[in-house]
N, C-alpha and C positions, 0 to 999 in steps of 0.2 A: 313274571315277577313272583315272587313269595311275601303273601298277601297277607296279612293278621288281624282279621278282628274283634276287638275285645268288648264283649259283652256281660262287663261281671257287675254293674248296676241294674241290670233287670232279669228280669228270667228268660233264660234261652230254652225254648225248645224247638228239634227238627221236626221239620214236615208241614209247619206252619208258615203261616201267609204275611207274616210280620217284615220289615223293612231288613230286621238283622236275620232273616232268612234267604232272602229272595237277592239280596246286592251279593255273598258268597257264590249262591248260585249260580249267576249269573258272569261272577269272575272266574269261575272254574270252568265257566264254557267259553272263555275270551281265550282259555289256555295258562289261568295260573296255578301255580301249587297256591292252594291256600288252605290257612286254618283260622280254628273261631275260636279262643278262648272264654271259655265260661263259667258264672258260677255252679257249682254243685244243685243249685235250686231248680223242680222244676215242678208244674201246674200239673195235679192229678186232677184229669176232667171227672174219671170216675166216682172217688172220693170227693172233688171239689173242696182240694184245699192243697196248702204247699207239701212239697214232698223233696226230700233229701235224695241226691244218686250220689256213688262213690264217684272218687276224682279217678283221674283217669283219661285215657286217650279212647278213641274209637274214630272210623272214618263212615259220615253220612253216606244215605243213599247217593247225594248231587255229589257226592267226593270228595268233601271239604274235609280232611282232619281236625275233628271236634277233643279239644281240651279242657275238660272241666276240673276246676280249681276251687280249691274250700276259698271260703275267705272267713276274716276275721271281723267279727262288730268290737265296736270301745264298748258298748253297752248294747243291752238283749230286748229295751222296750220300750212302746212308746217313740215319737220322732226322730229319736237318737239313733234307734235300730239303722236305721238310711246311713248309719254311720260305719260303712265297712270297707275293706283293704284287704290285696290279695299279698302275704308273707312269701318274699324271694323273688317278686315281680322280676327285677333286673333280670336274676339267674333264669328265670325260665321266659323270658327277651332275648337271652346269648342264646339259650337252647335252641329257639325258633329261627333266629338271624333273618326278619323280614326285611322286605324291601320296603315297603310300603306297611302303613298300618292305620285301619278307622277305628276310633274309639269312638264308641255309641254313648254320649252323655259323659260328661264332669261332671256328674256328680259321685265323685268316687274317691277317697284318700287314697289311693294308689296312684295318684298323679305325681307327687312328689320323684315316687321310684322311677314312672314313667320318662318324667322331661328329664330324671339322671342318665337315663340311659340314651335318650335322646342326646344333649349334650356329648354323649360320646361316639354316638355313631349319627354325624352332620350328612350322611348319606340317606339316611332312611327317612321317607316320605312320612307325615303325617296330618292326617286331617280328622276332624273330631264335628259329631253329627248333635244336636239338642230337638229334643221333642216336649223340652219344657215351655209352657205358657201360662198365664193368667188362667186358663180355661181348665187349667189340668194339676197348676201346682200354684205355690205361694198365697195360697187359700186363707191363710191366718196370722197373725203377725209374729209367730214364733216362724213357721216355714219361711215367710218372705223375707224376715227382715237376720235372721239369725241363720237359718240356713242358703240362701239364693243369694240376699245380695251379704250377706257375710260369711261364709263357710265357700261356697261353692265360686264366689267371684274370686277367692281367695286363689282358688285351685285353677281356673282360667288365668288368671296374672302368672302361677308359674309355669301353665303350659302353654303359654302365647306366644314365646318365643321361640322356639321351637314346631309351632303349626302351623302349614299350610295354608290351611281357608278352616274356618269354624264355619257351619255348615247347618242353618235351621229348614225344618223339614216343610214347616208353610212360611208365609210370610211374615204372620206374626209373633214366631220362631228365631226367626230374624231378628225382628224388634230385641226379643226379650234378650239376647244373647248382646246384643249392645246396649241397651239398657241396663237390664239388670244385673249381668255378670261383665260388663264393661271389656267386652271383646273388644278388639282391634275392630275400627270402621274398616278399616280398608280390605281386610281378613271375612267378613261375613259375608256370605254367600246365600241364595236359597237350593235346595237342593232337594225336587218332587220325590214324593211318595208314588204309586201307583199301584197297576195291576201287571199281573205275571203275564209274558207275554205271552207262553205255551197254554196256560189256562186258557186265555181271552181267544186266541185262536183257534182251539177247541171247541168254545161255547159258539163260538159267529157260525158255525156249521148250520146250515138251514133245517138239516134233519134235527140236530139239536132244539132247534128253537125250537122247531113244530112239537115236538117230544114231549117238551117241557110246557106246552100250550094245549097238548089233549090232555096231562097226566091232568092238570088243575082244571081243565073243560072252558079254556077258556078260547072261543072261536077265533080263527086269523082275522077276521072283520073284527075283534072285540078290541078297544085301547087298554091296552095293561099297563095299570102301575104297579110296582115295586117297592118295598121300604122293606128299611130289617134295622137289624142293630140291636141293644139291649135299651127296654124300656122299662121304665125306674121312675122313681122321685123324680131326680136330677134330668127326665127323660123324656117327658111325658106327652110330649107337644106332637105322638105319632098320634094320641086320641085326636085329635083336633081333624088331623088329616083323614080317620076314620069315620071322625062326625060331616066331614065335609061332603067325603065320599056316599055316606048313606043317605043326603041329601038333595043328593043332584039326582035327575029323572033320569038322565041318561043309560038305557038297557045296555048298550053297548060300554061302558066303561064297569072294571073290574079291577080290584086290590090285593094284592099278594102280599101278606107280611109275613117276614121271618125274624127271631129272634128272641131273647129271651127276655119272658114275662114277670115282672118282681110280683109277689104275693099280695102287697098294697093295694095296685091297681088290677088284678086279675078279673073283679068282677065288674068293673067298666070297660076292662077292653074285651071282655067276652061277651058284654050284651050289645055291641055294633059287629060281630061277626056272625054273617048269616051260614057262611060256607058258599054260596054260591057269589054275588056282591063283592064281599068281602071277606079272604080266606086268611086263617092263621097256618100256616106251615111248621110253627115252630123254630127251636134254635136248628141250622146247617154248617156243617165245618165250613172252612173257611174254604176251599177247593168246589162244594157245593153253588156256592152263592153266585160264580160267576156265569154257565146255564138259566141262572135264574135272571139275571139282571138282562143277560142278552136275550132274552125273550120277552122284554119289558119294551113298550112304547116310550116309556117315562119313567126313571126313576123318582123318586119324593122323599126327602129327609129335611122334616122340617126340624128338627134339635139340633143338639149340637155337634160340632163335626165330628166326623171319624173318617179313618181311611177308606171305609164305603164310596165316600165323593171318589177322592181321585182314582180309585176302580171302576166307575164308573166311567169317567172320564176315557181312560184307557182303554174303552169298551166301545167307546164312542156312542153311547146311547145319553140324549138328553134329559137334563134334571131340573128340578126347581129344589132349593135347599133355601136355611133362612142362612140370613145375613150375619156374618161375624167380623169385625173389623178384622184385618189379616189373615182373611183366607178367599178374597175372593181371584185367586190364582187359578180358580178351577173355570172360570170362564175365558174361554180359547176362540171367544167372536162372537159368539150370542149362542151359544149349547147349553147356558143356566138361565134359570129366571130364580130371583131371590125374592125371598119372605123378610118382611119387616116387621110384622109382629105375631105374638103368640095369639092365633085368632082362625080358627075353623072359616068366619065369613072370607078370610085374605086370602087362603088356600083356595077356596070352591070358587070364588073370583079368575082364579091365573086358572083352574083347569075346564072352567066353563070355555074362560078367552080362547083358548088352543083347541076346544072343542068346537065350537063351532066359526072359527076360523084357522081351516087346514091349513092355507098358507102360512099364518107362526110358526103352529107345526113345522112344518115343511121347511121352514128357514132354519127352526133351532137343530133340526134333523140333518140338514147340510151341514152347516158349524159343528155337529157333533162328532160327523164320519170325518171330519179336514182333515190335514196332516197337522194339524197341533194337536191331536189325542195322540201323535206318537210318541212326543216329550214325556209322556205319562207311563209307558211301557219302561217292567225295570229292565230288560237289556241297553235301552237307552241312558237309563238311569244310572248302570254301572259304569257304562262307560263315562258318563259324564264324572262321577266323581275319581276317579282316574285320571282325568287328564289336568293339565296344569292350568291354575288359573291363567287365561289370557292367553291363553296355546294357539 
C-alpha cells in the first residue's frame, strides 16, 4: 500500500524513538511505499529551542519519503498559536494518492480539507491516533473547555465519518477521545505504544548487559534498578525513590538514573548521589536507553507516565511505576507492582518485599519475559493498526 502519515500538529523529527517514528518504519519493512507529511518545525537539541527547515521532500534513512510542509497559524501567540492548517492540503493528497493514511492527533484545522478529500476518494483507509489526556492537555479552562471539548471536538465530528477506528495510545486516551471530543463509541480503539523491536533485540544480548554492568561497576550478583526520564517540578517523585534507595542496608542493591535534571531541584538530587549506590548518568538519546533498561533487574518510575513504561514492557523486564487511572495496560499478569502514593516509605516497602523474597521476584520476572511483552513490540504495533477493525 502507499501509506501517509501526517504529522503537522507536532514536531516531526527522524531518527527518534517517538510513536510517529517507529509505526513508518516499521511499515516500510511490511513492504510499503510510504510517506510522512510534516511540519517545517523541528527541536534543535543543540541550541534547545524550535527551529525552522525549508519545505521540501527528502527520503529518511528507514525509507520513508519525508514531506515537510509550512503551515499557517490564524494567530502567532499565546494558546491560539495551537491554531494551525496546512494551505492546499487537498492538492498535495492528489499528489500523494495514499491508500491508506494515520493522522497523529485532531488537533489540527486541516481536518476540514482532509475529510473533503476523504469524501472523494471512499477508497482510502483512515484511522487517526490522540495522545491527548487530563495528564498532558486541558490543564486550564480556556484549553479544556474552548479548545478540546470545543474547537477540537468540532474537528472529530467532521472527520468521524470518514474514520476508521479513532485510536488512543493508553487507555485513558481512550476515555478522553469519547469523552471529551465525543468520538464515535463504537470507533475507539486502544492502540500500544512500545519499544523498537531491532533496539530491544539488540540490548537482550548477554554481552550487552554485561557491558553495560561493568561500565557503571555494577556486579552480576548486584539487583539493579533503573529510572530515567525528565525530572522537574511536575516530576519530582524520582527523589523519593532515591531517598528510598539510600535507605535500605542492602550492599547488593544499586540505582541507575538517567535524565534530565531542572536547575530547581539539582541540589537535592545531587546530594543522594553517591556514584557508587546511587549513579546519575545523565540525559541518553533515545536509542541509548534501551542497553540500559536491559541490564536492569527492575525498572522504577514512580511519576508520571511516559513512554519509558511500555519500553519497558517491550523489553520484558519488570517494573513498579505509580498508579494512574488509565494506564494500568502496562501490566500483562503481574510484571508491575504499582505505587499509591507520593511517599519514599511506599517505594522502599515494594523493593525491600522483592528483596528478600526471590520468589516475587521470580514471578514478576516470569510475567515479564511472556508472550504478552510481544503486543508492546512496534512491529506488532504496525501491523495491528493496519488491519481492519474485527479482521
Amino acid at each position: 500500500m502507499r501509506i501517509l502519515h501526517i504529522v503537522i500538529n507536532g514536531i516531526y523529527s527522524p531518527g527518534l524513538a517517538y510513536q510517529d517514528n517507529l509505526l513508518p518504519k516499521y511499515h516500510v519493512r511490511m513492504g510499503n511505499e510510504v510517506f510522512i507529511m510534516a511540519s517545517c518545525q523541528v527541536y534543535d537539541k543543540e541550541k534547545k529551542k524550535l527551529t525552522e527547515l525549508p519545505a521540501g521532500e527528502t527520503v529518511t534513512s528507514n525509507g520513508e519519503t519525508l514531506i515537510r510542509v509550512p503551515f499557517r497559524r490564524i494567530i502567532n501567540s499565546g494558546i491560539a498559536a495551537r491554531l494551525r492548517l496546512v494551505p492546499e492540503m487537498e492538492q498535495k493528497l492528489e499528489r500523494i494518492t495514499p491508500d491508506f493514511i494515520m493522522l497523529h492527533g485532531v488537533s489540527t484545522l486541516s481536518i476540514p480539507s482532509l475529510a473533503r478529500y476523504m469524501k472523494k476518494h471512499k477508497e482510502v483507509r483512515l484511522i487517526i491516533d490522540n495522545h491527548a489526556d487530563f495528564s498532558n492537555s486541558a490543564m486550564n479552562p480556556i484549553s479544556h473547555y474552548l479548545l478540546h471539548r470545543g474547537l477540537w471536538r468540532c474537528m472529530t465530528h467532521i472527520i468521524a465519518p470518514y474514520t476508521e477506528t479513532f485510536y488512543g495510545v493508553i487507555p485513558a486516551r481512550v476515555d478522553f477521545l469519547r469523552n471529551e471530543y465525543r468520538a464515535p463509541k463504537e470507533k475507539c480503539a486502544l492502540l500500544l505504544m512500545g519499544a523498537d523491536d531491532d533496539l530491544a533485540h539488540k540490548a537482550a544480548d548477554p554481552a550487552v548487559i554485561r557491558a553495560v554492568r561493568e561500565k557503571y561497576q555494577v556486579d552480576q550478583s548486584d539487583f539493579l534498578i533503573v529510572t530515567g526520564g525528565a525530572i522537574n517540578a511536575s516530576k519530582k517523585q524520582t527523589l523519593l525513590l532515591m531517598q528510598a534507595v539510600r535507605q535500605m542496608t542492602n550492599k547488593r542493591l544499586k540505582l541507575l538514573i538517567f535524565g534530565s535534571v531542572s536547575g530547581e531541584l539539582r541540589q537535592s538530587f545531587d546530594a543522594f548521589v553517591d556514584g557508587v549506590k546511587i549513579q546519575n548518568i545523565g540525559w541518553l538519546h533515545a536509542d541509548d536507553t534501551y542497553p540500559l533498561i536491559a541490564a536492569a533487574d527492575l525498572a522504577v518510575y514512580p511519576g508520571r507516565h511516559s513512554t519509558l513504561w511500555e519500553q519497558t514492557v517491550g523489553q520484558g523486564i519488570p517494573m513498579i511505576c505509580k498508579y494512574w487511572d488509565g494506564t494500568t495496560h502496562v501490566d500483562i499478569g503481574g510484571n508491575v507492582r504499582f505505587l499509591y502514593q507520593d511517599s519514599a516509605a511506599e517505594i522502599r516497602e515494594q523493593l525491600e518485599q522483592l528483596l528478600t523474597d526471590p520468589s516475587s521476584y521470580k514471578e514478576m520476572k516470569k510475567a515479564a519475559g511472556g508472550h504478552g511483552r510481544e503486543q508492546f513490540l512496534y512491529g506488532r504495533i504496525a501491523e495491528q493498526c493496519l488491519a481492519r477493525r474485527g479482521a
